[in-house]
TIMIDREN-212711 format. One record per atom (N, C-alpha, C, O): residue number from 1; residue in one letter; atom name; x, y, z. Coordinates in nm, 3 decimals. Example, Ala and Ser with C-alpha at 12.3 -4.5 7.8 and 13.67 -1.06 7.14 Angstrom:
2
{dopa 1; "A"; "N"; {1.319; -0.569; 0.780}}
{dopa 1; "A"; "CA"; {1.230; -0.450; 0.780}}
{dopa 1; "A"; "C"; {1.320; -0.330; 0.780}}
{dopa 1; "A"; "O"; {1.424; -0.332; 0.846}}
{dopa 2; "S"; "N"; {1.285; -0.225; 0.708}}
{dopa 2; "S"; "CA"; {1.367; -0.106; 0.714}}
{dopa 2; "S"; "C"; {1.290; 0.003; 0.787}}
{dopa 2; "S"; "O"; {1.341; 0.114; 0.804}}
This chain:
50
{dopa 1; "X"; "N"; {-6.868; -13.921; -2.447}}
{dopa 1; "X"; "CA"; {-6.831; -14.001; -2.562}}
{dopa 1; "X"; "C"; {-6.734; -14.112; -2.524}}
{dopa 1; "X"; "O"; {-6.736; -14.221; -2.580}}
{dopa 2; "X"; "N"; {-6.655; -14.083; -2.434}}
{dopa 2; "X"; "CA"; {-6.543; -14.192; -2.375}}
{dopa 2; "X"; "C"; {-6.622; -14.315; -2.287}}
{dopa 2; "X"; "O"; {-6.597; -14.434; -2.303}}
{dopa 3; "X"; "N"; {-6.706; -14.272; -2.208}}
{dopa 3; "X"; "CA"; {-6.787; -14.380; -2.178}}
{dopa 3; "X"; "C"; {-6.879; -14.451; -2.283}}
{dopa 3; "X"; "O"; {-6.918; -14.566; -2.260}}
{dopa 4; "X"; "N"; {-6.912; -14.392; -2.385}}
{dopa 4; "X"; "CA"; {-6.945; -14.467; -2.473}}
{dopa 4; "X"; "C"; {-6.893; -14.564; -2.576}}
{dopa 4; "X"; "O"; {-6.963; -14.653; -2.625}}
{dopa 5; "X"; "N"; {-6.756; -14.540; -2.607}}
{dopa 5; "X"; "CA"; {-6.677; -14.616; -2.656}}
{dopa 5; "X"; "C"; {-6.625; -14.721; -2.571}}
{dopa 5; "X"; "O"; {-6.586; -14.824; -2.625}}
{dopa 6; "X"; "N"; {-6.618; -14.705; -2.409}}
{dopa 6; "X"; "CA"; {-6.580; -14.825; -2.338}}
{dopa 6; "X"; "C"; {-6.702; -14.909; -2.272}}
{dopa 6; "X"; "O"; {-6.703; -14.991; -2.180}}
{dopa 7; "X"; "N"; {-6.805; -14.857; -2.355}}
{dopa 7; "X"; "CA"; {-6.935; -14.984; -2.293}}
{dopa 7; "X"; "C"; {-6.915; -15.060; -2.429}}
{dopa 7; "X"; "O"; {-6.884; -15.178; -2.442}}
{dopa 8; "X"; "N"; {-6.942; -14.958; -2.538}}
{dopa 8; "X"; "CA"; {-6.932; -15.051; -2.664}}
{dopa 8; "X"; "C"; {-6.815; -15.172; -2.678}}
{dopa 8; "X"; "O"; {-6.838; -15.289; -2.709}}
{dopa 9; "X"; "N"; {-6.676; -15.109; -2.645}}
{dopa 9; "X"; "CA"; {-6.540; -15.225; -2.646}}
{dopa 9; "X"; "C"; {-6.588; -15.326; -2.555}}
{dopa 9; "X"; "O"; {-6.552; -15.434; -2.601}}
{dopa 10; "X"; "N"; {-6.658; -15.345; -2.439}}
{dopa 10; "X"; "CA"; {-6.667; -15.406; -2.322}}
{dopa 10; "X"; "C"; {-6.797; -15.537; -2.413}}
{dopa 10; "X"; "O"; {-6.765; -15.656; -2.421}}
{dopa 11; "X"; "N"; {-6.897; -15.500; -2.456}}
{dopa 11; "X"; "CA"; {-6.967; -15.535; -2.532}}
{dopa 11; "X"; "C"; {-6.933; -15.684; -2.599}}
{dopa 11; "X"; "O"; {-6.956; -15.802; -2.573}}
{dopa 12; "X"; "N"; {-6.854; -15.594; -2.716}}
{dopa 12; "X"; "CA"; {-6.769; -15.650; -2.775}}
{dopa 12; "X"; "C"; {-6.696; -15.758; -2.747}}
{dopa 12; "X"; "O"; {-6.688; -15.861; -2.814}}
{dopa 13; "X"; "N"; {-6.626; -15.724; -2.616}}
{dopa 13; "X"; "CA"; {-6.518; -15.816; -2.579}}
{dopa 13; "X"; "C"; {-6.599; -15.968; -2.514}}
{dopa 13; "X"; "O"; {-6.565; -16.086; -2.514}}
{dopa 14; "X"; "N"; {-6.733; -15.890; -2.455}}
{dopa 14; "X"; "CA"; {-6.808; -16.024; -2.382}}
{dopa 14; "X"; "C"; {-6.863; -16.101; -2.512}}
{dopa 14; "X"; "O"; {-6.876; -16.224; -2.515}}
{dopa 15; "X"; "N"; {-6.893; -16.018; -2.614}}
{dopa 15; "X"; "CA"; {-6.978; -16.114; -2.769}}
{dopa 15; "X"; "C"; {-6.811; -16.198; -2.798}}
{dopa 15; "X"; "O"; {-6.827; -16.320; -2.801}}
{dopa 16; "X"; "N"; {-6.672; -16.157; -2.816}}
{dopa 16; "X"; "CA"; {-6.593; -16.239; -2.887}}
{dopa 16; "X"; "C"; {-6.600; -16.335; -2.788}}
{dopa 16; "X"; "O"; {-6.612; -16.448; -2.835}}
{dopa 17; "X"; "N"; {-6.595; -16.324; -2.582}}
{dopa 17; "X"; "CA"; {-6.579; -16.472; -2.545}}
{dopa 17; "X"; "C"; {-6.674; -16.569; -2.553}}
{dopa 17; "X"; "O"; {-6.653; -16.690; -2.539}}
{dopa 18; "X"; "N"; {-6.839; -16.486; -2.587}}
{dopa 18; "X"; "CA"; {-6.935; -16.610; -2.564}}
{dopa 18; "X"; "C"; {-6.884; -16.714; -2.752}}
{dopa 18; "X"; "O"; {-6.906; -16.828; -2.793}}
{dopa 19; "X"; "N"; {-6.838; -16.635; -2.789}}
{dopa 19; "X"; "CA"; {-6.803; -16.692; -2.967}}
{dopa 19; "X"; "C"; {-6.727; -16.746; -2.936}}
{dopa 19; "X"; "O"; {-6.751; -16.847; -3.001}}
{dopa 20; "X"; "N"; {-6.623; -16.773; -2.872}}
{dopa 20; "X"; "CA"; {-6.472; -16.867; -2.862}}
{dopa 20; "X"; "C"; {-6.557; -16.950; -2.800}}
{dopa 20; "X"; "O"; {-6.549; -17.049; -2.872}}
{dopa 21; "X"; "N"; {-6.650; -16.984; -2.697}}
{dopa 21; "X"; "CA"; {-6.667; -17.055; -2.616}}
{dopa 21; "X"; "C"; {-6.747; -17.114; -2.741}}
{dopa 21; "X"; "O"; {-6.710; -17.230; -2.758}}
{dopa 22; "X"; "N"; {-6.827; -17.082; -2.818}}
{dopa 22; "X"; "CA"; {-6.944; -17.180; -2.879}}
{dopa 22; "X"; "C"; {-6.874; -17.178; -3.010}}
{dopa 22; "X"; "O"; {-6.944; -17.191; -3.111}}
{dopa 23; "X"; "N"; {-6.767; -17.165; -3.021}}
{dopa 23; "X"; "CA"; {-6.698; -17.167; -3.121}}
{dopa 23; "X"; "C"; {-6.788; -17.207; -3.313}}
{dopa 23; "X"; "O"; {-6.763; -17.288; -3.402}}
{dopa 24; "X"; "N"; {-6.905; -17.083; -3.292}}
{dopa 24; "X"; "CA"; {-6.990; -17.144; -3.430}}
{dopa 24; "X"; "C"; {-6.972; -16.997; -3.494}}
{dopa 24; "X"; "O"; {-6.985; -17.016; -3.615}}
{dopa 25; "X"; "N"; {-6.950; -16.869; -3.475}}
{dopa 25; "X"; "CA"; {-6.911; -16.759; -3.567}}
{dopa 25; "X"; "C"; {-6.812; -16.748; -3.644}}
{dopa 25; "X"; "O"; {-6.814; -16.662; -3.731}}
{dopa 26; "X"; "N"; {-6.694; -16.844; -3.627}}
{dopa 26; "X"; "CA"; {-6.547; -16.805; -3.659}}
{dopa 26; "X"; "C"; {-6.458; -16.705; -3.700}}
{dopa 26; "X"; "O"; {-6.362; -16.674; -3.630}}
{dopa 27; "X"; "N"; {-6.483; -16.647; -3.817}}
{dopa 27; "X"; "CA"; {-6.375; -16.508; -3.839}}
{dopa 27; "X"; "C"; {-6.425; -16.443; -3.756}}
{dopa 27; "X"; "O"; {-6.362; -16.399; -3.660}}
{dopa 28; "X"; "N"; {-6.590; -16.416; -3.781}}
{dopa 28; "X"; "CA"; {-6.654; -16.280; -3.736}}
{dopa 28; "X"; "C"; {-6.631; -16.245; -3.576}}
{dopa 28; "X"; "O"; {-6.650; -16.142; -3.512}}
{dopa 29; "X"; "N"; {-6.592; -16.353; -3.545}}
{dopa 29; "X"; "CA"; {-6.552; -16.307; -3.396}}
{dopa 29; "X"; "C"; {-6.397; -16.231; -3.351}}
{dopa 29; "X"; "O"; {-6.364; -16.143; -3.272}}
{dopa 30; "X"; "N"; {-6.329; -16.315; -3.445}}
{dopa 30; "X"; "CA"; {-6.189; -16.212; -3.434}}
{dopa 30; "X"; "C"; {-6.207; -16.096; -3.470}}
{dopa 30; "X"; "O"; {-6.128; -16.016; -3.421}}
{dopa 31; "X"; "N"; {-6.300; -16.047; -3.555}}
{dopa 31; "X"; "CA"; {-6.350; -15.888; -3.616}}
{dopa 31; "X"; "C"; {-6.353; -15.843; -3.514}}
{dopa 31; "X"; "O"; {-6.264; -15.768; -3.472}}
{dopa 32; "X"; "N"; {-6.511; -15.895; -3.413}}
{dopa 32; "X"; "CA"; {-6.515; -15.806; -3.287}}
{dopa 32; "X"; "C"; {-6.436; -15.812; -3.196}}
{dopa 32; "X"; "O"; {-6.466; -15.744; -3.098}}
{dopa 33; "X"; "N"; {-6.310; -15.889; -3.190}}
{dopa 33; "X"; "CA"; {-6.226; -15.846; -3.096}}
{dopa 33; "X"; "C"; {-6.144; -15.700; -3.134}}
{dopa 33; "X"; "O"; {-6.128; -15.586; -3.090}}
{dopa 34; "X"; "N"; {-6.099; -15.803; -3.266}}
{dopa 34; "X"; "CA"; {-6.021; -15.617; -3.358}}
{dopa 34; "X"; "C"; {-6.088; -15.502; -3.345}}
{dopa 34; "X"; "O"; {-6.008; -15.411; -3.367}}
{dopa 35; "X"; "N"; {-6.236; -15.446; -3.312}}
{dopa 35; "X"; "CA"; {-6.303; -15.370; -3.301}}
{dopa 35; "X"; "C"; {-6.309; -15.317; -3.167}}
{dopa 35; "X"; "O"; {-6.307; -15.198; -3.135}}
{dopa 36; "X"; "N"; {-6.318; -15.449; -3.065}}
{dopa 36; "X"; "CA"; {-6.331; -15.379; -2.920}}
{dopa 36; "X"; "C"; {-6.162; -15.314; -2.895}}
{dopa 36; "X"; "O"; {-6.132; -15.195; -2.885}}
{dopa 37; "X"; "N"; {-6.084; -15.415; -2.889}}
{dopa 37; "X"; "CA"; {-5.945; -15.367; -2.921}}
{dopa 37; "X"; "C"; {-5.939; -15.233; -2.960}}
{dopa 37; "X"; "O"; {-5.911; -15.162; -2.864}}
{dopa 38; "X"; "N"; {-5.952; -15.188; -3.037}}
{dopa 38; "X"; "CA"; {-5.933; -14.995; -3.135}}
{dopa 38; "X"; "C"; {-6.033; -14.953; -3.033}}
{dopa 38; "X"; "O"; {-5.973; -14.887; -2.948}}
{dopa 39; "X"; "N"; {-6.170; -14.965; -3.001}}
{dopa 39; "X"; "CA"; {-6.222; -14.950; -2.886}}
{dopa 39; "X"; "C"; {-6.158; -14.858; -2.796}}
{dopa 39; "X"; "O"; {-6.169; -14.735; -2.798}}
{dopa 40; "X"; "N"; {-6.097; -14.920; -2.725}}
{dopa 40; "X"; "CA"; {-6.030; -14.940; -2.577}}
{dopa 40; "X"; "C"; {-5.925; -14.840; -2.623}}
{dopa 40; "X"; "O"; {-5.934; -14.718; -2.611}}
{dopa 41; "X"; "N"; {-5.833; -14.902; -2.674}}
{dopa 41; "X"; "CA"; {-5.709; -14.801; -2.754}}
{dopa 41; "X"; "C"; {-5.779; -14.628; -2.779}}
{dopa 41; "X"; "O"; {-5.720; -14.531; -2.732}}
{dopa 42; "X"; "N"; {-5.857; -14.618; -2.827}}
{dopa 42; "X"; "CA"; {-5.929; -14.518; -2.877}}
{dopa 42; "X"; "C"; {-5.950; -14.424; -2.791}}
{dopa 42; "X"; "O"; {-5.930; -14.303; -2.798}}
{dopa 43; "X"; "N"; {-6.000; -14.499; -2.696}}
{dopa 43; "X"; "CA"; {-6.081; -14.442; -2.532}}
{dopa 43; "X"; "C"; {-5.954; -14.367; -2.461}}
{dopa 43; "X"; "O"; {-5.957; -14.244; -2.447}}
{dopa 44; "X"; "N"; {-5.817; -14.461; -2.407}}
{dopa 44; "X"; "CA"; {-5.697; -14.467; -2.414}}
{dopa 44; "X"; "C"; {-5.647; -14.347; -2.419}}
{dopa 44; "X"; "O"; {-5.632; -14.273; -2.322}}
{dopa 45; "X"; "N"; {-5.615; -14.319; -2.552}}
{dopa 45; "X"; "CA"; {-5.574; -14.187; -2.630}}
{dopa 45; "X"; "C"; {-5.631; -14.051; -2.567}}
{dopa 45; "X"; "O"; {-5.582; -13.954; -2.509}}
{dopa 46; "X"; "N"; {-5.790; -14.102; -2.618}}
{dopa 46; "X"; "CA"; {-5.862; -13.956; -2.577}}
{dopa 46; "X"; "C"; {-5.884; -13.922; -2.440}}
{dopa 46; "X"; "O"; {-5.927; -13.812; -2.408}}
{dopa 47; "X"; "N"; {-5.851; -14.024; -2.344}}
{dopa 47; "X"; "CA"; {-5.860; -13.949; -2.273}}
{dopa 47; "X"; "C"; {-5.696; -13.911; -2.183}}
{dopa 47; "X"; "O"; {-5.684; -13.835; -2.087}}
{dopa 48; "X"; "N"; {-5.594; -13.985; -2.247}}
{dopa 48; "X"; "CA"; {-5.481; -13.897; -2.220}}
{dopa 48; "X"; "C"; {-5.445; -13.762; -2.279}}
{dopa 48; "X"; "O"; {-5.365; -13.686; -2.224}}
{dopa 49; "X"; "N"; {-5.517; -13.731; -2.410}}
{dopa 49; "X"; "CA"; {-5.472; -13.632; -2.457}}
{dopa 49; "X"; "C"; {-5.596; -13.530; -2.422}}
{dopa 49; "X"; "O"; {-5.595; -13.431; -2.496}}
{dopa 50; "X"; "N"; {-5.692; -13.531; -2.338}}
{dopa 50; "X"; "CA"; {-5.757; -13.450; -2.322}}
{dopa 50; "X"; "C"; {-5.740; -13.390; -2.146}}
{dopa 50; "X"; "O"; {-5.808; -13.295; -2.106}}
């Protein structure tokens, strides 16, 4: 499950730079950063506390 949450954040993080670069999504791209972000954090957690 931890590798799955850090392909998904990774994902993510490559969709928010191709969006900054073509700068035509606008909010929706800060979403998927906020998303890969908790992502990563998420991953983070679980696997220090496991």
């Amino acid at each position: 499950m931890r590798s799955l949450l850090y392909i998904v954040a990774v994902i993510l993080i490559i969709g928010w730079l191709i969006g900054v670069v073509g700068y035509s999504a606008g909010g929706l791209i800060h979403i998927l950063l906020v998303i890969a972000v908790i992502s990563l954090l998420l991953t983070f957690i679980r696997r220090g506390t496991v």
